[in-house]
PQR file with spaces between the fields and no chain letter, atoms N, CA, C, O and H, PARSE charges and radii, in Angstrom:
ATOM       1  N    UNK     1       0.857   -1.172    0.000 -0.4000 1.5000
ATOM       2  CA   UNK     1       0.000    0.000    0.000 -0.0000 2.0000
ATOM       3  C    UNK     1       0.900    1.232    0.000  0.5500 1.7000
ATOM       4  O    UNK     1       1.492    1.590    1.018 -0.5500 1.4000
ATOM       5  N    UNK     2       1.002    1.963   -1.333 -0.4000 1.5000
ATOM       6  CA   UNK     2       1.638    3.657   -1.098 -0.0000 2.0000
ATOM       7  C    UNK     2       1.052    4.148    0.201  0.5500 1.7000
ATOM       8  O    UNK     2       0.136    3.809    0.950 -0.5500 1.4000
ATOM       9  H    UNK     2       0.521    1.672   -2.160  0.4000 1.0000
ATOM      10  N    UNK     3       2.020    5.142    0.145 -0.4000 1.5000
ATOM      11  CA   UNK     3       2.150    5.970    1.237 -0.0000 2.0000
ATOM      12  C    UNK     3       0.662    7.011    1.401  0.5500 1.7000
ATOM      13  O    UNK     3       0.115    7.290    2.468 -0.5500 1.4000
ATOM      14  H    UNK     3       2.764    5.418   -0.464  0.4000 1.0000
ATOM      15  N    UNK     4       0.117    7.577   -0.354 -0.4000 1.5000
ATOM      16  CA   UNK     4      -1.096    8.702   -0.479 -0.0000 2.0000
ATOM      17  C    UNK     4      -1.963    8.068   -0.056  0.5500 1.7000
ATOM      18  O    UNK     4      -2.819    8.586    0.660 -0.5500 1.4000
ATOM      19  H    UNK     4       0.561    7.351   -1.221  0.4000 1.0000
ATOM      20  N    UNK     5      -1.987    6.625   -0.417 -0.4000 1.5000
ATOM      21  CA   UNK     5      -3.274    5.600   -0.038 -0.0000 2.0000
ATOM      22  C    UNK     5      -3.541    5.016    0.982  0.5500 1.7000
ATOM      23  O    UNK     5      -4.595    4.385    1.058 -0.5500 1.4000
ATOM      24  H    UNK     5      -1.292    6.203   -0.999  0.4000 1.0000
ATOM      25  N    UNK     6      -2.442    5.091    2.283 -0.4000 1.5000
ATOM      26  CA   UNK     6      -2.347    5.297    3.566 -0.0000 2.0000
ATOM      27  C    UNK     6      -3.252    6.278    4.296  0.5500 1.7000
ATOM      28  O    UNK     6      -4.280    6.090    4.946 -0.5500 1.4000
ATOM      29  H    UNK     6      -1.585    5.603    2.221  0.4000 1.0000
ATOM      30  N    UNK     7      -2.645    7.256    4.033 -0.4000 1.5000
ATOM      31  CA   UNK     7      -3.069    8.801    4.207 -0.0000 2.0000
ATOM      32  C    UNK     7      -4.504    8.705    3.900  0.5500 1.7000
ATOM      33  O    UNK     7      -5.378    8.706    4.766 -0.5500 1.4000
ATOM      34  H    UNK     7      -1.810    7.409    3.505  0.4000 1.0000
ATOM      35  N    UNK     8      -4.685    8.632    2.808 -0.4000 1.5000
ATOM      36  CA   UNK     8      -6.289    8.573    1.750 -0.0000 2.0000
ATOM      37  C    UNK     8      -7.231    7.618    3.181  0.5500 1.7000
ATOM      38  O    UNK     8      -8.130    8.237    3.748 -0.5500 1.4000
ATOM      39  H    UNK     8      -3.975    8.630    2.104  0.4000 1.0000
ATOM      40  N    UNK     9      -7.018    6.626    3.487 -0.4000 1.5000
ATOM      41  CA   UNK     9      -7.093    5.301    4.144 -0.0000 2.0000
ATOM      42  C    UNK     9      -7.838    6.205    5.852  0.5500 1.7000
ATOM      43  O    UNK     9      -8.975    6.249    6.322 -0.5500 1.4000
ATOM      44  H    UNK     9      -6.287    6.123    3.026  0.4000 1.0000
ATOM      45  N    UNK    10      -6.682    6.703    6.245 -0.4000 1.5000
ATOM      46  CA   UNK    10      -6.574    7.014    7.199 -0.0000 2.0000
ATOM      47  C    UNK    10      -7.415    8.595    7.433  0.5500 1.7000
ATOM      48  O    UNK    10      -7.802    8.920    8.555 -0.5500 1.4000
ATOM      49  H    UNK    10      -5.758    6.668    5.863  0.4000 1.0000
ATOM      50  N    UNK    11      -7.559    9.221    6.579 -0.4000 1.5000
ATOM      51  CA   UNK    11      -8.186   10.771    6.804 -0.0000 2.0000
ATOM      52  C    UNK    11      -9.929   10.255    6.891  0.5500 1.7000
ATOM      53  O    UNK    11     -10.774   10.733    7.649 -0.5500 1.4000
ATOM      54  H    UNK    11      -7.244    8.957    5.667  0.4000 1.0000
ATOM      55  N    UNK    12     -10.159    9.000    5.737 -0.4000 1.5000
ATOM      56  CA   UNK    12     -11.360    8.725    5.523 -0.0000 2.0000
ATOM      57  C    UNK    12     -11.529    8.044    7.055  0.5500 1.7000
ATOM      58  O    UNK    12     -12.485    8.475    7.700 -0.5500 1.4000
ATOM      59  H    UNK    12      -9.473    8.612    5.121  0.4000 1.0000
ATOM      60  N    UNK    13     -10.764    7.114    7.636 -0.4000 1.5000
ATOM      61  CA   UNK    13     -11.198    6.575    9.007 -0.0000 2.0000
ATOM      62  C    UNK    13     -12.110    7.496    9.827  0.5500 1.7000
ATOM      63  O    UNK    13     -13.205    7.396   10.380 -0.5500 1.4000
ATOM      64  H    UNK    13      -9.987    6.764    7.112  0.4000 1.0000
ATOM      65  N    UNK    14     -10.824    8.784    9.596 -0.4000 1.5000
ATOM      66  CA   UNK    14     -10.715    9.894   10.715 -0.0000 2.0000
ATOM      67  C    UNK    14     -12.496   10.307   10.620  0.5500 1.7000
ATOM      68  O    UNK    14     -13.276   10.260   11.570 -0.5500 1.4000
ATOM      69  H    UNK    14      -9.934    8.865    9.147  0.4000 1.0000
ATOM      70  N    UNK    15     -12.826   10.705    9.199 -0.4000 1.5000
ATOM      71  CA   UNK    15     -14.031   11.273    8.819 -0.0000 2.0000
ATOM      72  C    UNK    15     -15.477   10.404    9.247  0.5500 1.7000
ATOM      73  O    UNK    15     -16.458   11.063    9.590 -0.5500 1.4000
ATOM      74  H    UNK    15     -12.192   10.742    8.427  0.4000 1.0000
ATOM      75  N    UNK    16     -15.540    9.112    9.213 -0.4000 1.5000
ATOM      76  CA   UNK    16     -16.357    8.228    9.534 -0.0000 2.0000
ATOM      77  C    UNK    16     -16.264    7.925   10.959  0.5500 1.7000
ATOM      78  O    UNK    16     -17.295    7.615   11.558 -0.5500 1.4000
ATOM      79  H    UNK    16     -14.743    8.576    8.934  0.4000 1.0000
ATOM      80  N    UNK    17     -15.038    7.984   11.628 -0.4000 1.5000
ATOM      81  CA   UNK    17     -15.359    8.214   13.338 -0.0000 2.0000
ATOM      82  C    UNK    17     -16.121    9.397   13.597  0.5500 1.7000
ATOM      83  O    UNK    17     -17.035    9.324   14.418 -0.5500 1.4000
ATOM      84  H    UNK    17     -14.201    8.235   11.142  0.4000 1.0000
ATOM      85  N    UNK    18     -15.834   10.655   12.917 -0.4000 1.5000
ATOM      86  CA   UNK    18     -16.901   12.094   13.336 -0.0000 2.0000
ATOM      87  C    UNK    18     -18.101   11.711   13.300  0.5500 1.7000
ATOM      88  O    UNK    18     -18.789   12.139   14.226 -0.5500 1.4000
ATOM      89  H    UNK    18     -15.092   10.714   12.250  0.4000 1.0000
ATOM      90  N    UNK    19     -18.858   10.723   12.186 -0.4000 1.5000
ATOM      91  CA   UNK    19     -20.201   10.702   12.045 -0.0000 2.0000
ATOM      92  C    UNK    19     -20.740   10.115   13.540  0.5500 1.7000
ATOM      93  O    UNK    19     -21.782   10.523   14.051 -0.5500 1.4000
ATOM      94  H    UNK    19     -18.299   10.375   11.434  0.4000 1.0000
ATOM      95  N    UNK    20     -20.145    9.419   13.962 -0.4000 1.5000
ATOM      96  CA   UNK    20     -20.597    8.366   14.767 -0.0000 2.0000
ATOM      97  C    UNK    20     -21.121    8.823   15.889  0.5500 1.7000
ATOM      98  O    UNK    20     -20.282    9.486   16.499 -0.5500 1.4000
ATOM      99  H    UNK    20     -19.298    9.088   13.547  0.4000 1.0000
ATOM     100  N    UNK    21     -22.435    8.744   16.588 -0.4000 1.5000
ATOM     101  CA   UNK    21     -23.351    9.357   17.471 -0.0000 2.0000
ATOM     102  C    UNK    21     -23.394    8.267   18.324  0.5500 1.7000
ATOM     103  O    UNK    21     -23.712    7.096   18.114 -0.5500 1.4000
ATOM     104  H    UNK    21     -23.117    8.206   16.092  0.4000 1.0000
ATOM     105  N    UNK    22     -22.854    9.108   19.773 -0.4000 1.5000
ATOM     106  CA   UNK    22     -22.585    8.012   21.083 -0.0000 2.0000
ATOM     107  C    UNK    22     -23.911    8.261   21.794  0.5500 1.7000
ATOM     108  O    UNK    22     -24.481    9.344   21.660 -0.5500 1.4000
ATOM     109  H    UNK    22     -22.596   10.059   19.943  0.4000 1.0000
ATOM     110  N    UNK    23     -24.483    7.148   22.651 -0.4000 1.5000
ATOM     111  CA   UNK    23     -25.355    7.237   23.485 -0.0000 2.0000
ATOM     112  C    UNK    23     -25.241    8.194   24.745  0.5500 1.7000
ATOM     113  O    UNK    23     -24.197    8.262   25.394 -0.5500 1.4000
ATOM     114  H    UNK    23     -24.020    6.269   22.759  0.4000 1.0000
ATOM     115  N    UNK    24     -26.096    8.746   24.977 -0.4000 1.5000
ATOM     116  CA   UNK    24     -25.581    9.139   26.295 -0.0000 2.0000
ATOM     117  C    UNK    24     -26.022    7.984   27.309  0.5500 1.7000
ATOM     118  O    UNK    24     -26.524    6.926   26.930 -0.5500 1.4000
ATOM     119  H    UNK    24     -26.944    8.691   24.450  0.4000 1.0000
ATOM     120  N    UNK    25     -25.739    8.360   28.828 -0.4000 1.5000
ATOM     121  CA   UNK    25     -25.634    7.360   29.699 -0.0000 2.0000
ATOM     122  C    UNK    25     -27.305    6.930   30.111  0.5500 1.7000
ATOM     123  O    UNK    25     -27.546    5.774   30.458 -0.5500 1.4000
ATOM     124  H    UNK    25     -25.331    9.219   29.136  0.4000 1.0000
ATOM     125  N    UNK    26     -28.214    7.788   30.049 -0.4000 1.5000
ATOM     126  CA   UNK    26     -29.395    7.082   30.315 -0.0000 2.0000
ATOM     127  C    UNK    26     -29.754    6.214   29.178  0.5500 1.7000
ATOM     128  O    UNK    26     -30.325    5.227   29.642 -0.5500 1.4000
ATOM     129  H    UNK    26     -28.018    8.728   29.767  0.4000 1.0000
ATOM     130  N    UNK    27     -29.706    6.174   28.428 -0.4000 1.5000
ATOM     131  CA   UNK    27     -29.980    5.856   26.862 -0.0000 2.0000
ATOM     132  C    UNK    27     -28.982    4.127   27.025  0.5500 1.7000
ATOM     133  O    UNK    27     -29.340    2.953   26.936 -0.5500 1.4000
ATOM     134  H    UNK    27     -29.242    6.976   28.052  0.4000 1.0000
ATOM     135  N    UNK    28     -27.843    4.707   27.253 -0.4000 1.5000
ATOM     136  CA   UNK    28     -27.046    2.963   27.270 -0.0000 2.0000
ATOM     137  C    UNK    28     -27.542    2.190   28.586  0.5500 1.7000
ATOM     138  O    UNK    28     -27.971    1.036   28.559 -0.5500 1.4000
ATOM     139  H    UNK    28     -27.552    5.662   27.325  0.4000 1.0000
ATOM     140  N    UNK    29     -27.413    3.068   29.876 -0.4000 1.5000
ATOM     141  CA   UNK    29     -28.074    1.914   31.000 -0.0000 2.0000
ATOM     142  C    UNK    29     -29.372    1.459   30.201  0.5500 1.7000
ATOM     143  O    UNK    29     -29.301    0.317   29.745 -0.5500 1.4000
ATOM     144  H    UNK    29     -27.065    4.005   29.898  0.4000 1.0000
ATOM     145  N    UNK    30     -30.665    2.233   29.931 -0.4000 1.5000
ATOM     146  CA   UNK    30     -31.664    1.332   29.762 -0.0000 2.0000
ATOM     147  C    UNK    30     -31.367    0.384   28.317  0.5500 1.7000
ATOM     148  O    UNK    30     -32.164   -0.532   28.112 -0.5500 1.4000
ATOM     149  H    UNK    30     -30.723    3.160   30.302  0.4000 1.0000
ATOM     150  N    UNK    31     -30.638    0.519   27.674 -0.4000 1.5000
ATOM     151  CA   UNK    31     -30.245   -0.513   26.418 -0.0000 2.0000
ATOM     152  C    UNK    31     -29.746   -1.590   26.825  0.5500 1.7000
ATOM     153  O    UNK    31     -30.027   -2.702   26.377 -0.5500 1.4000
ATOM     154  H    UNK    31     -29.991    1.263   27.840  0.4000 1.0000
ATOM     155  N    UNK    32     -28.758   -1.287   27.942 -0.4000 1.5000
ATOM     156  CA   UNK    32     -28.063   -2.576   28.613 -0.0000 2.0000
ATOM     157  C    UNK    32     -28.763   -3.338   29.409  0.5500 1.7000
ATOM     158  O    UNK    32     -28.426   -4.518   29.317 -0.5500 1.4000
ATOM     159  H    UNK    32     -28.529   -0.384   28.306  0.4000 1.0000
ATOM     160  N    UNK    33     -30.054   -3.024   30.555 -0.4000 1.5000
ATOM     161  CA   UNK    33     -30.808   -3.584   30.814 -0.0000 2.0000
ATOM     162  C    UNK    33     -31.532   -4.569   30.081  0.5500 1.7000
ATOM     163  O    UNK    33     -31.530   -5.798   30.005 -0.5500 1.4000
ATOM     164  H    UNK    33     -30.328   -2.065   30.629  0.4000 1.0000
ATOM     165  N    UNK    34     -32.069   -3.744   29.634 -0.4000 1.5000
ATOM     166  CA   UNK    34     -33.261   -4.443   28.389 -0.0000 2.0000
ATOM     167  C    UNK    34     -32.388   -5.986   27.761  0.5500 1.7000
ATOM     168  O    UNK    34     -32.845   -7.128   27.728 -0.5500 1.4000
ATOM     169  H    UNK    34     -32.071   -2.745   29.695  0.4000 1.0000
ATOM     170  N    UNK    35     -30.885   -5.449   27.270 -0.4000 1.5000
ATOM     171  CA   UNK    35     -30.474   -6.513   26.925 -0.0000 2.0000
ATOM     172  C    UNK    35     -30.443   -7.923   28.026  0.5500 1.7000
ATOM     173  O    UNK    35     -30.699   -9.116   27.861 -0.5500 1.4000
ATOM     174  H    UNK    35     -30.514   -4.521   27.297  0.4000 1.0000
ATOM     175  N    UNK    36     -30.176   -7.435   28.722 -0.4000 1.5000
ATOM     176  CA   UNK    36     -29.272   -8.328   30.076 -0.0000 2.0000
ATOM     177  C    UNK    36     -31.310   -8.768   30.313  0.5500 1.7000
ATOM     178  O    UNK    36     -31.541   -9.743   29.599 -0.5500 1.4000
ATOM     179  H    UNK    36     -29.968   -6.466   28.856  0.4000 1.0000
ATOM     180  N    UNK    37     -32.033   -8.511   30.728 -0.4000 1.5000
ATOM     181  CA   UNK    37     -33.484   -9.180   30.997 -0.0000 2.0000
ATOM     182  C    UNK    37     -33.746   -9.701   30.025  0.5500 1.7000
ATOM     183  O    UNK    37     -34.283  -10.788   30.236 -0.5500 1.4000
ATOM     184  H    UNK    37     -31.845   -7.719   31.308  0.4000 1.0000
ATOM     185  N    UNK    38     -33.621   -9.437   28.910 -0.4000 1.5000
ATOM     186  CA   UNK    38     -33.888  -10.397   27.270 -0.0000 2.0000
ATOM     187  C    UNK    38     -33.023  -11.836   27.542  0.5500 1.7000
ATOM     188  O    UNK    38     -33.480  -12.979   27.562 -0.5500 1.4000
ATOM     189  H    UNK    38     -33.185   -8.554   28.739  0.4000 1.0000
ATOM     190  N    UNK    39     -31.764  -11.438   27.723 -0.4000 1.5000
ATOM     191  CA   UNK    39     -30.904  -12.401   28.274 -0.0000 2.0000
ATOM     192  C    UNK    39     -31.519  -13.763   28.938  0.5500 1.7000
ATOM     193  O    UNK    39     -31.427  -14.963   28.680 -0.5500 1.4000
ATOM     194  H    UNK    39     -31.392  -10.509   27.707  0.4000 1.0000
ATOM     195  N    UNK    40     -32.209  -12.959   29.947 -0.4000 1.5000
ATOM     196  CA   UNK    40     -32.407  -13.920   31.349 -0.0000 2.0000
ATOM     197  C    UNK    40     -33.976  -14.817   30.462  0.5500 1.7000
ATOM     198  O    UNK    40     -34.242  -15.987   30.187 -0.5500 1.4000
ATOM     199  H    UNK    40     -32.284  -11.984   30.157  0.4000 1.0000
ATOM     200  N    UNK    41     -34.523  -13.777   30.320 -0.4000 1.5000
ATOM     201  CA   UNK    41     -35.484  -14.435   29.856 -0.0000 2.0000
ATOM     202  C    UNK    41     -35.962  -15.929   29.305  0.5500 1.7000
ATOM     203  O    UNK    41     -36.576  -16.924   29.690 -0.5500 1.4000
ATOM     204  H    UNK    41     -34.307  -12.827   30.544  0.4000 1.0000
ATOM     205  N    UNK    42     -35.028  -15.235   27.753 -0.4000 1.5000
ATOM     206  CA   UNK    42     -35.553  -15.911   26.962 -0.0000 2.0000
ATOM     207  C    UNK    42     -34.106  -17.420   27.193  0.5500 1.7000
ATOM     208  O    UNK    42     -34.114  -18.425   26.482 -0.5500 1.4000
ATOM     209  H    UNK    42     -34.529  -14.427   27.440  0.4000 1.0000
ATOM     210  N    UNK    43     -33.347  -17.238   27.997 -0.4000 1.5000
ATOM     211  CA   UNK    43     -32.198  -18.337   28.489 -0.0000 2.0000
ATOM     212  C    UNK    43     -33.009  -19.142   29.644  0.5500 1.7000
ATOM     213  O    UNK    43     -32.591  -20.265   29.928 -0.5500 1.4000
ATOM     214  H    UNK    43     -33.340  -16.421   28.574  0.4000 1.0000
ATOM     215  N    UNK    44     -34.602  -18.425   30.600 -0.4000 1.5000
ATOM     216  CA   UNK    44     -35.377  -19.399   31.438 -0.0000 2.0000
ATOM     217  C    UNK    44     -36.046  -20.114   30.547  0.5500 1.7000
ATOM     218  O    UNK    44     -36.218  -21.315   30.755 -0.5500 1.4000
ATOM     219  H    UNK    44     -34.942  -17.513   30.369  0.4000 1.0000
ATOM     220  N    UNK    45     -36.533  -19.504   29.414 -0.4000 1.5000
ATOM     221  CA   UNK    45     -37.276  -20.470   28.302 -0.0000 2.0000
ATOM     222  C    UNK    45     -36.633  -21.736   27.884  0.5500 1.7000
ATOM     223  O    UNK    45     -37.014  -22.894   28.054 -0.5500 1.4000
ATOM     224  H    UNK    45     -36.393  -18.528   29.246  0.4000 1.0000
ATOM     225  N    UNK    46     -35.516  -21.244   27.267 -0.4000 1.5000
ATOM     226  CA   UNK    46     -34.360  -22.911   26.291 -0.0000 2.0000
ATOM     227  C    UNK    46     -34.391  -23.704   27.584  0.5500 1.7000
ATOM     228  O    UNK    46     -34.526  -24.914   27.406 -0.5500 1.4000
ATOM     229  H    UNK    46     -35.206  -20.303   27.129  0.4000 1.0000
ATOM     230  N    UNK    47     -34.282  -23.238   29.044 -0.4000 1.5000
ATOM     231  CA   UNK    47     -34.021  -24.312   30.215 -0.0000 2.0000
ATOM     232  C    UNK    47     -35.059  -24.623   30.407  0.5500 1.7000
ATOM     233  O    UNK    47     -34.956  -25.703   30.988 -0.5500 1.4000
ATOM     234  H    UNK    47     -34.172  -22.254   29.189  0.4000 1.0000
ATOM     235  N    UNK    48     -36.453  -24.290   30.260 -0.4000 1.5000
ATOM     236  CA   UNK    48     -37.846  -24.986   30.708 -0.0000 2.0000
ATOM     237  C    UNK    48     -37.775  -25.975   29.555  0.5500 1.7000
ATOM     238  O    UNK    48     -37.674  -27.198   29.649 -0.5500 1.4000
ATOM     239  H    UNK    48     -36.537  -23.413   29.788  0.4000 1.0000
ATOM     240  N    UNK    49     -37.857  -25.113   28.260 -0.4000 1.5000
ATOM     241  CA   UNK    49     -38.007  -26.366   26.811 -0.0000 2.0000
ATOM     242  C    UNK    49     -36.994  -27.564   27.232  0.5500 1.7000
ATOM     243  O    UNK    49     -37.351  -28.742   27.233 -0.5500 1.4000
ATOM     244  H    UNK    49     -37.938  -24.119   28.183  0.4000 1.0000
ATOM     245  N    UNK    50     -35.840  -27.181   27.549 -0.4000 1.5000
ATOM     246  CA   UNK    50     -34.357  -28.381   27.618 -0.0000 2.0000
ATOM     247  C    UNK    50     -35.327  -29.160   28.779  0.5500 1.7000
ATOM     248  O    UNK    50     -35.310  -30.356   28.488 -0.5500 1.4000
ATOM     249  H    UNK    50     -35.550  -26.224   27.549  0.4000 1.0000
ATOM     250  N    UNK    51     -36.219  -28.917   30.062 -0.4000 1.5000
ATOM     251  CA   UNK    51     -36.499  -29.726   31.051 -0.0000 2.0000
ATOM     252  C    UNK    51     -37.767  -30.777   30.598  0.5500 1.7000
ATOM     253  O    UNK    51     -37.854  -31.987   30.806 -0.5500 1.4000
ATOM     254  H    UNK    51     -36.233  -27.945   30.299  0.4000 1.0000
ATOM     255  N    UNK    52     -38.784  -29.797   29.853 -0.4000 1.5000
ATOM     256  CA   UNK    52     -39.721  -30.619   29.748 -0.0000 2.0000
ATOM     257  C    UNK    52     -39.187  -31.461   28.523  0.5500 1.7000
ATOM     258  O    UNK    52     -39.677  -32.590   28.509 -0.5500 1.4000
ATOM     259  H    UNK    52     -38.713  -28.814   29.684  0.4000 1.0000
ATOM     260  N    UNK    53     -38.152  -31.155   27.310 -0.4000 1.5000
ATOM     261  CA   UNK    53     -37.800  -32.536   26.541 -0.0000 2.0000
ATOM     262  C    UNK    53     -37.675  -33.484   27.554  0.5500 1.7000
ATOM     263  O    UNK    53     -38.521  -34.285   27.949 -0.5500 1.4000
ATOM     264  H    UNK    53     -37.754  -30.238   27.322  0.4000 1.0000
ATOM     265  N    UNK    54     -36.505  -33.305   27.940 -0.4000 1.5000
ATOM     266  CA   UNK    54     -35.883  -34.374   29.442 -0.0000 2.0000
ATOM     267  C    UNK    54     -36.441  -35.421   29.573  0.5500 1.7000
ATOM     268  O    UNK    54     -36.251  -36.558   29.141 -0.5500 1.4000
ATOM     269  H    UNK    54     -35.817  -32.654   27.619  0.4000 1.0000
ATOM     270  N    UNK    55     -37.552  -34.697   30.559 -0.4000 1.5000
ATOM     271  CA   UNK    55     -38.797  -35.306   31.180 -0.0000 2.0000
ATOM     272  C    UNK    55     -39.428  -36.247   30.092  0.5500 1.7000
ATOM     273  O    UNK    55     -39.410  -37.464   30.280 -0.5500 1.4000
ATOM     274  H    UNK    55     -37.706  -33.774   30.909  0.4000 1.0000
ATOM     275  N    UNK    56     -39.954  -35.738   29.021 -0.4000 1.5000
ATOM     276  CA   UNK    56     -40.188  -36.501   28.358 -0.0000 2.0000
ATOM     277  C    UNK    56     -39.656  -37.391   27.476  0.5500 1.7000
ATOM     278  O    UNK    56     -40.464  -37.888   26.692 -0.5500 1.4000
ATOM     279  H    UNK    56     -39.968  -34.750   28.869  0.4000 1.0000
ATOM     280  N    UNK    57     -38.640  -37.693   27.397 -0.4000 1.5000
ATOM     281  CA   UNK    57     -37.542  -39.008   27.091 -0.0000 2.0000
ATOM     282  C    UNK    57     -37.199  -39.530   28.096  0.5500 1.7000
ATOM     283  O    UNK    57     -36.923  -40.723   27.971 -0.5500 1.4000
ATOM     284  H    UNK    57     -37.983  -37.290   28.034  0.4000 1.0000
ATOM     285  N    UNK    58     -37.097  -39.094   29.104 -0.4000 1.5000
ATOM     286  CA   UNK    58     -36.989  -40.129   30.295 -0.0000 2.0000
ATOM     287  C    UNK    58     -38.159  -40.536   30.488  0.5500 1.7000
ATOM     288  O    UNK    58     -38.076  -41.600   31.101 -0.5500 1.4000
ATOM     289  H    UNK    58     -37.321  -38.125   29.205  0.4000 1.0000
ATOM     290  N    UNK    59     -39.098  -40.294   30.319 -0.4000 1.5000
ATOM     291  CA   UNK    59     -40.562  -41.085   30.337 -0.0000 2.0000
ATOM     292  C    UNK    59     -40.825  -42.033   29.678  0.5500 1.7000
ATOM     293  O    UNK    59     -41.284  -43.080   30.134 -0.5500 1.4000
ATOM     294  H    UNK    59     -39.165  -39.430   29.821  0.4000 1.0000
ATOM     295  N    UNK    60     -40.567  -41.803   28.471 -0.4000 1.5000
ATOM     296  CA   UNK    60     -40.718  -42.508   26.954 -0.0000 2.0000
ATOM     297  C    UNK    60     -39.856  -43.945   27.508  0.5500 1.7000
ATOM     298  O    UNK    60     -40.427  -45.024   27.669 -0.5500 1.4000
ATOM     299  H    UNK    60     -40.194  -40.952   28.101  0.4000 1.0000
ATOM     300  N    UNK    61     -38.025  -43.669   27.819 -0.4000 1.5000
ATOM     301  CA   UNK    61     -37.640  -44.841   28.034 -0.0000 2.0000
ATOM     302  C    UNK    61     -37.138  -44.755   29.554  0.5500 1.7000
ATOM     303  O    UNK    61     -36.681  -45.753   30.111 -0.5500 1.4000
ATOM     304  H    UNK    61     -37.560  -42.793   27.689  0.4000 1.0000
């Protein structure tokens, strides 16, 4: 890679980090919540589905 196309490379980085719009902090706590309870959630679900398969193959045999 030349050296202009470095440069070229690197000014454009520079320009596409400016666009970039940060959360502020109420905005990320409730995003991070939301995630982290989605989390829990829908991870009590796969463990009820994973129990009642279980149950029911250990029944079966």
């Amino acid at each position: 890679m030349s050296e202009a196309r470095k440069k070229s490379f690197f000014k454009g980085l520079k320009g596409e980090f400016k666009k970039i719009v940060w959360p502020d902090r109420k905005t990320l706590t409730k995003q991070t919540v939301t995630v982290i309870v989605l989390s829990l959630v829908i991870g009590a679900l796969i463990a009820g589905i994973d129990f009642l398969f279980n149950a029911g193959v250990s029944y079966i045999y």
